[in-house]
Structures are given as structure tokens and as C-alpha cells.
TORSE-706725 format. One record per residue (C-alpha): x, y, z; residue in three letters. Coordinates in steps of 0.25 Angstrom, whole numbers, padded with zeros to 4 digits, always signed. Each point is the difference from the previous one (the first is absolute). Example, Ala and Ser with C-alpha at 12.3 -4.5 7.8 and 13.67 -1.06 7.14 Angstrom:
! residues 2
+0049-0018+0031Ala +0006+0014-0002Ser 
//
This chain:
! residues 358
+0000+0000+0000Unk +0012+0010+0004Unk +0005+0000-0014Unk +0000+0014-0002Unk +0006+0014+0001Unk -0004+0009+0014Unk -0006+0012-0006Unk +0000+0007+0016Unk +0010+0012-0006Unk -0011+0003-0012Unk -0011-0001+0009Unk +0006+0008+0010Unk +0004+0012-0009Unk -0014+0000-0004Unk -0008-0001+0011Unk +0009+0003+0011Unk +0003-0007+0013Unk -0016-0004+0003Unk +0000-0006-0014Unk +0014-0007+0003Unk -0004-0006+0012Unk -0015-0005-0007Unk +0008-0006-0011Unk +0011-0006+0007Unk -0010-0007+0011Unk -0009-0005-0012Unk +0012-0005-0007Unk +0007-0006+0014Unk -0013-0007+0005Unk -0005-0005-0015Unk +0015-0008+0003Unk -0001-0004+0012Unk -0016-0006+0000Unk +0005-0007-0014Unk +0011-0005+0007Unk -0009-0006+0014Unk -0007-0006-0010Unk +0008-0009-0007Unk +0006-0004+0012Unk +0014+0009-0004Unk +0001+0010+0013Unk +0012+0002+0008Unk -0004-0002+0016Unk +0004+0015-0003Unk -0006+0005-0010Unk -0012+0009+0007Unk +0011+0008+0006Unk +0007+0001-0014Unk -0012+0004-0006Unk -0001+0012+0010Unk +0015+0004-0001Unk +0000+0001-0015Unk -0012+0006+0000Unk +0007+0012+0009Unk +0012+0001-0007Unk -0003+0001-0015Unk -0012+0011+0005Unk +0012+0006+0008Unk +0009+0001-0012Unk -0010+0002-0011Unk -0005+0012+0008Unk +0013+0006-0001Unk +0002-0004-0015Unk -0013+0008+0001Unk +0005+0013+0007Unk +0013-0001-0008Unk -0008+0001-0013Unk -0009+0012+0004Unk +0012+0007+0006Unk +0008-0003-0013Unk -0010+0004-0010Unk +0003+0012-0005Unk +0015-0003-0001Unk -0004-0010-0010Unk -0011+0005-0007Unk +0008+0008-0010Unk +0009-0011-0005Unk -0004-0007-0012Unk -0005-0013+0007Unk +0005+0005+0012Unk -0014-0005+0006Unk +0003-0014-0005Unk +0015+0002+0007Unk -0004+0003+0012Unk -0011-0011+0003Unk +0011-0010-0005Unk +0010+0006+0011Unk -0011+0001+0011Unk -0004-0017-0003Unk +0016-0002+0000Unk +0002+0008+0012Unk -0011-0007+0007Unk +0005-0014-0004Unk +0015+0005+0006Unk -0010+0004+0012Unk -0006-0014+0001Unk +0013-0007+0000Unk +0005+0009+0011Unk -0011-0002+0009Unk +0002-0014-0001Unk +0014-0001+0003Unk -0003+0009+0012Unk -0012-0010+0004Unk +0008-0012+0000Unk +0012+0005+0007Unk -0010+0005+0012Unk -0006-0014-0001Unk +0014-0006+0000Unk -0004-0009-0012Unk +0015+0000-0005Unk -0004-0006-0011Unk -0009+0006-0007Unk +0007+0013+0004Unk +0011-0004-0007Unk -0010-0004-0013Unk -0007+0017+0002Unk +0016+0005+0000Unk +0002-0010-0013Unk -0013+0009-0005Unk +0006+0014+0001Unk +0015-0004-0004Unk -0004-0007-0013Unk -0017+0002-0003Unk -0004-0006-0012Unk +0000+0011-0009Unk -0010-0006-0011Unk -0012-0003+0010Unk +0003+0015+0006Unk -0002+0006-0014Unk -0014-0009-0002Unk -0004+0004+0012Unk +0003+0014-0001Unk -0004+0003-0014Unk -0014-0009+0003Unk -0004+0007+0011Unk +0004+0014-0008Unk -0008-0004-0009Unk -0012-0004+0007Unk +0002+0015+0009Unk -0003+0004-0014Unk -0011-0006-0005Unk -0006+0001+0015Unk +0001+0017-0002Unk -0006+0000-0013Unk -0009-0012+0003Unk +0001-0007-0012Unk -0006-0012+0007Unk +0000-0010-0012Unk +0014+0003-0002Unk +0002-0004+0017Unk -0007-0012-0001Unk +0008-0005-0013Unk +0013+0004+0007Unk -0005-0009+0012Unk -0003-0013-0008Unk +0014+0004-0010Unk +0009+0000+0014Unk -0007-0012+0006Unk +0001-0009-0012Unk +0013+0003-0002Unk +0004-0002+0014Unk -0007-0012+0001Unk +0008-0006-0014Unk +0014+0004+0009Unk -0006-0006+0012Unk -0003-0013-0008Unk +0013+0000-0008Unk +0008+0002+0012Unk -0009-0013+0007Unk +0004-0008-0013Unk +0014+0004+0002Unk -0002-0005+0015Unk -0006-0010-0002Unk +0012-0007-0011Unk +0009+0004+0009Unk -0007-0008+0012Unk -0002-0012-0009Unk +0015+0000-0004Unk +0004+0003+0014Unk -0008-0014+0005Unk +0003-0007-0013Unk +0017+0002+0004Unk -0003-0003+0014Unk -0007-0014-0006Unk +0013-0002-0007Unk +0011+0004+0010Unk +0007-0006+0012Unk -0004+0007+0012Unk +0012-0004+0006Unk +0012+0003-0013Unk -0010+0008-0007Unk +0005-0008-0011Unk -0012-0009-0009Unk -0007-0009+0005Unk -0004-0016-0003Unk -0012+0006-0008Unk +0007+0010-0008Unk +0010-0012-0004Unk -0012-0010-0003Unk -0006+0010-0012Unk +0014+0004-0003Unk +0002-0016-0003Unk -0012+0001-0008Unk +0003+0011-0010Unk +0015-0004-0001Unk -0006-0014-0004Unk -0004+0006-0015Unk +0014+0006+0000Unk +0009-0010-0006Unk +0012+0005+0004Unk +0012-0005+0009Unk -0001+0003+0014Unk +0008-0003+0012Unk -0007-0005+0012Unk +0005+0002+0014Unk -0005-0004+0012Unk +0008+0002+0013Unk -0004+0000+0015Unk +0011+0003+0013Unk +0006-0012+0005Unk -0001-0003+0014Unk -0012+0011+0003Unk -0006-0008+0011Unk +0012+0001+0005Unk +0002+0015+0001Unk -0015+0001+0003Unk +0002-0010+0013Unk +0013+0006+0004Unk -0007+0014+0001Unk -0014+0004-0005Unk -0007+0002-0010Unk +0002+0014-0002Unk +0014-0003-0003Unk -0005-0013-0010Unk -0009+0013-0005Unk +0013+0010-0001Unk +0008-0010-0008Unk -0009-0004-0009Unk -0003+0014-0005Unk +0014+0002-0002Unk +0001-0012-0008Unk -0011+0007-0009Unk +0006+0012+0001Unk +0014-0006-0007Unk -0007-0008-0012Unk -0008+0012-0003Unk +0012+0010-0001Unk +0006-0010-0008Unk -0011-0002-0011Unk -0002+0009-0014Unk -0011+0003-0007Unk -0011-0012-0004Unk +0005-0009+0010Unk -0010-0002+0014Unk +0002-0004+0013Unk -0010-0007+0008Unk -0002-0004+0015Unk -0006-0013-0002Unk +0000-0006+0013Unk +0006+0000+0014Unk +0014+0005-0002Unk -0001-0006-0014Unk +0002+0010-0013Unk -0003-0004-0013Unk +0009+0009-0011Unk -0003+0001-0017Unk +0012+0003-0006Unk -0003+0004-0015Unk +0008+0004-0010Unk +0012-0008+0003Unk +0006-0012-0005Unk +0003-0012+0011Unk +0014+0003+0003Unk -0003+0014+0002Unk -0012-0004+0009Unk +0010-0009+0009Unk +0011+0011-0001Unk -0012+0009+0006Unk -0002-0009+0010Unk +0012-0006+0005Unk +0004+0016+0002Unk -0012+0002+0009Unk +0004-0012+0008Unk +0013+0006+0002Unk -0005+0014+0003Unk -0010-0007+0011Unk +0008-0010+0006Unk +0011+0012+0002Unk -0010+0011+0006Unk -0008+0001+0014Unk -0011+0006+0006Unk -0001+0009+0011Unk -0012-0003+0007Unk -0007+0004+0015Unk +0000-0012+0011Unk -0002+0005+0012Unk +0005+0012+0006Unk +0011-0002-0010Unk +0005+0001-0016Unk +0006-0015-0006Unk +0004-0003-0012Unk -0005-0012-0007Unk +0008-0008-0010Unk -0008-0009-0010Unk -0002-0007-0013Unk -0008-0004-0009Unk -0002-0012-0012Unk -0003+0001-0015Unk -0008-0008-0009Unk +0002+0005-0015Unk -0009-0006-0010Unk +0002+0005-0015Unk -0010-0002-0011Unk -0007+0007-0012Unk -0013-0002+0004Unk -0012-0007-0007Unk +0011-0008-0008Unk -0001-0013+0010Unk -0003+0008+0013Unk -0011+0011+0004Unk +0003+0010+0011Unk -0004-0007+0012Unk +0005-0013-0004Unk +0015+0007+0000Unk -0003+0004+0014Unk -0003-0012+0005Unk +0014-0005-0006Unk +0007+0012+0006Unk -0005-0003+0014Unk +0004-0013-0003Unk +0013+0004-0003Unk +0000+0009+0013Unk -0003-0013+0008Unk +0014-0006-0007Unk +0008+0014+0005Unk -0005-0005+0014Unk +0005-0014-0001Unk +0012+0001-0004Unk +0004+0011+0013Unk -0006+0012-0004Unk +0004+0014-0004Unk +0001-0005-0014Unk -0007+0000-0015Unk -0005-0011-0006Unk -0003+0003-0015Unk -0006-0007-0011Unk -0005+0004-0015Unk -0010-0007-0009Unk +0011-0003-0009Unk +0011-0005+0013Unk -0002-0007+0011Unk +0002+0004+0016Unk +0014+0006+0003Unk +0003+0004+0016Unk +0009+0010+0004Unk +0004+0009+0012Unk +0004+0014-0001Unk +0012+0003-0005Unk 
//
């Protein structure tokens, strides 16, 4: 319903404070009541009602007196009437800002203080000039009561309010859906994707055809760290671990948290050699590296490693996507029998190979 433009400066020039204070508490209450009834009003909102009402009949009567006061200063300039009810309406609006700044600060509601103060330093100077010139405008037409031309400008002003309004719902609205659609495919813990996002990925990649490295790596021994501390340490070392395979990744490849402390890596646009090359370098990099984690009323570092599986395929030749997962983790599964913090790789066209880090 609150869609438009507050036309309390133009009513005020024209009928003075009486006539501001009659507009404002029609247009204040018509809020309010729309408001109770949909069930939308603030616990608030009655006292709202009340202090808006006083402050914008305050300063449009000053807008008033200003206008009457300044008059014949501007009467002589070509469109120096139309100057000065733009000044007056901008004035006013400064004046607004002000008094809400002043009303928050006495209140001690720091934060919306701070939001009135961001007001005054940077106002948005497009909605100022609608408002100013609308309300100028409507001074106008309400002087030489060209009453058709008000009503038109009315309905011109709330249509076009109400298509900014619903654009920017639109725009709120994507950005909501994007927002939830992100969290239903991230970790909450790495922030990296999810099972989810790597099932559909799985999916599109299967019509790719092309050659494709997949990892699948998980920390040896995390029960271990978990038992030996807690699990707010297990949690510290496992986003680390994300944190160093996503550093080490380019464009087109995708990391996944696909379990526990298991992580699932695509490596695309790389031949095998160069996927176990990139691998055998991040088991270097881990296995050389800590973790400064919290425990107790103390910082200690944790040393860890972790285990590869590397299968290469071009996919849909002999193996789909989720078929060349399974021989990954397969292949983890050899890392971990034959002493851990190793790589055991394998291609469609080569059989396994182990090997630690170098």
C-alpha cells in the first residue's frame, strides 16, 4: 500500500500547518489501519503512527513558512517559483534525515542512528530529485487547482513507484533464491560443494565425453585426532585440508565435501601424468604442513596426512561418471592398505599403480 511518494511538503505550502497536519494524519493512519489488518503492525506501531505524524506536520509547516517568507525573493526569476518549492522539498528532506538521526541518538538505538547519519553524508540524490520535483509539481497544480492534472499525477507517481517496488521485489526475490540455492549446495563447515552439487555435476559431465581425473582423498587417522582432542579440532583440520586443495585448483576443476572428512576432486583438462603429478605434489604439501588449532586454554599444532585415489577416464567410452567414482574410492581404499599417505592411481587404458609421496 506504502508505495508512493509523501506529498506532506506540497500540502503544507498550500494549506499551511492545519492542512499539514490533516494530510499527514490521514495518510499515517490509512498505514497503520492497512497494516492492523493484515496482521503486519509492529508492537510499536500506534506510537510510530503518532511521532510521524508530528514531525512531518512540524517540518512541513516550516517548509511552509519558509515558502511564504521567501516568495517575493523568487518571484522575479524565470522559474524562480519552481526553484524554490524544489529547495524547500529538499530542505525539508535534509530536515527529516536530521530529525531522525537526533531521535535515534536520544533513543540510543545506535544502529539506526548510524543508518540516519549514512542518510545525511550520502542521500540518494535521484529519490530527492522525485520527490522534490513531484511534490513542486503537485504545489503547482494545488494553486491553480488544476484538479484533473493532481489526480493523473497521483496515479502516474504510484504506478511507477509500484513497478520500482515490484522490480526491486524481483530482484530480492533472485537474489533469495540464489542465496538458498548456494546454501543447498555448499558445506557449512568448508564452505566448499557439497554431495548434492557433486551428484548433478556427475550428471552433466556424463554427456561430456571427455578425459577426466577423479580424486577421492580422506585424512588418515582422523579418528585418531578427533579421540585424542575433540571435535572441534577434527573440524579445524578438515577445513584446512579444503582450504589447501582449493587453493591448488584452476579454472573448470570442482572440489566436493563428499563425506565425513572425505573429499572428492574432478581434475579436468589434464592428462593422467599430469593428474598424479598434481597429486603427488599436494600429498607433499599436506603431509609437510600443520594446523594451529585451539585445545583447551591452549594453541597446538597438528601434523596430518592424508591418502589418494586417482582414477582416469574419458567418460562414457566404457565408464560413466559415477562408475569412475566408485573405482576412485576403490582405489583410496588400496592408499590405505598398503600404509597410507600414498596414491594409488589407475587409468581406463592402465592398471593400478601405488606410490607414496615423493
Amino acid at each position: 500500500m506504502d508505495y508512493g511518494i509523501n506529498y506532506t511538503w506540497a500540502f503544507a505550502i498550500y494549506t499551511g500547518p492545519v492542512g499539514a497536519f490533516a494530510f499527514e494524519f490521514l495518510y499515517a493512519f490509512s498505514i497503520y489501519a492497512y497494516k492492523k489488518l493484515r496482521g503486519k503492525a509492529d508492537p510499536d506501531e500506534g506510537l510510530d503512527m503518532f511521532y510521524n505524524i508530528g514531525s512531518y506536520t512540524v517540518i512541513g509547516s516550516l517548509c511552509y513558512y519558509l515558502y511564504t517568507g521567501l516568495y517575493s525573493l523568487f518571484d522575479y526569476a524565470p522559474y524562480g517559483d519552481w526553484v524554490l518549492l524544489v529547495l524547500l522539498v529538499a530542505l525539508s528532506t535534509l530536515f527529516t534525515h536530521v530529525n531522525l538521526f537526533i531521535t535515534f541518538t536520544l533513543s540510543r538505538d545506535l544502529d539506526l542512528r548510524d543508518k540516519a547519519a549514512n542518510l545525511i553524508r550520502s542521500p540518494n540524490w535521484a529519490d530527492l530529485a522525485k520527490v522534490s520535483i513531484t511534490n513542486a509539481m503537485l504545489a503547482v497544480l494545488l494553486r491553480e487547482e488544476r484538479w484533473d492534472m493532481m489526480i493523473l499525477l497521483f496515479l502516474l507517481n504510484y504506478i511507477v513507484s509500484l513497478s520500482f517496488y515490484s522490480k526491486s521485489q524481483n530482484i530480492q526475490n533472485k537474489f533469495e533464491r540464489d542465496k538458498f540455492e548456494q546454501m543447498a549446495y555448499r558445506d557449512f563447515l568448508t564452505g566448499v560443494h557439497n554431495r548434492a552439487y557433486m551428484d548433478q555435476r556427475m550428471k552433466e559431465l556424463d554427456r561430456s565425453g571427455e578425459s577426466i581425473g577423479i580424486l577421492v582423498t580422506d585424512i588418515d587417522k582422523f579418528k585418531k585426532i578427533n579421540d585424542t582432542y575433540n571435535h572441534a579440532v577434527g573440524d579445524r583440520v578438515i577445513r584446512h585440508l579444503a582450504e589447501s586443495l582449493q587453493t591448488r585448483l584452476r579454472t573448470g576443476d570442482y572440489l566436493f565435501r563428499s563425506g565425513g572428512e572425505e573429499f572428492t576432486i574432478f581434475l579436468r583438462g589434464r592428462s593422467y601424468d599430469e593428474c598424479r603429478e598434481w597429486t603427488r605434489r599436494r600429498l607433499e604439501e599436506i603431509g609437510s604442513s600443520s594446523v594451529e588449532a585451539e585445545y583447551g586454554d591452549q594453541t597446538t599444532t597438528i601434523h596430518y596426512t592424508v591418502s589418494f585415489g586417482l582414477y582416469y577416464f574419458t567418460v562414457g567410452r566404457s565408464v560413466m561418471m559415477e562408475r569412475g567414482y566408485v573405482y576412485a574410492d576403490q582405489l583410496l581404499l588400496e592408499s590405505k592398505r598398503q600404509g597410507r599417505n600414498r596414491l594409488s592411481a589407475a587409468s581406463d587404458t592402465s592398471g593400478p599403480e601405488s606410490s607414496p609421496p615423493a
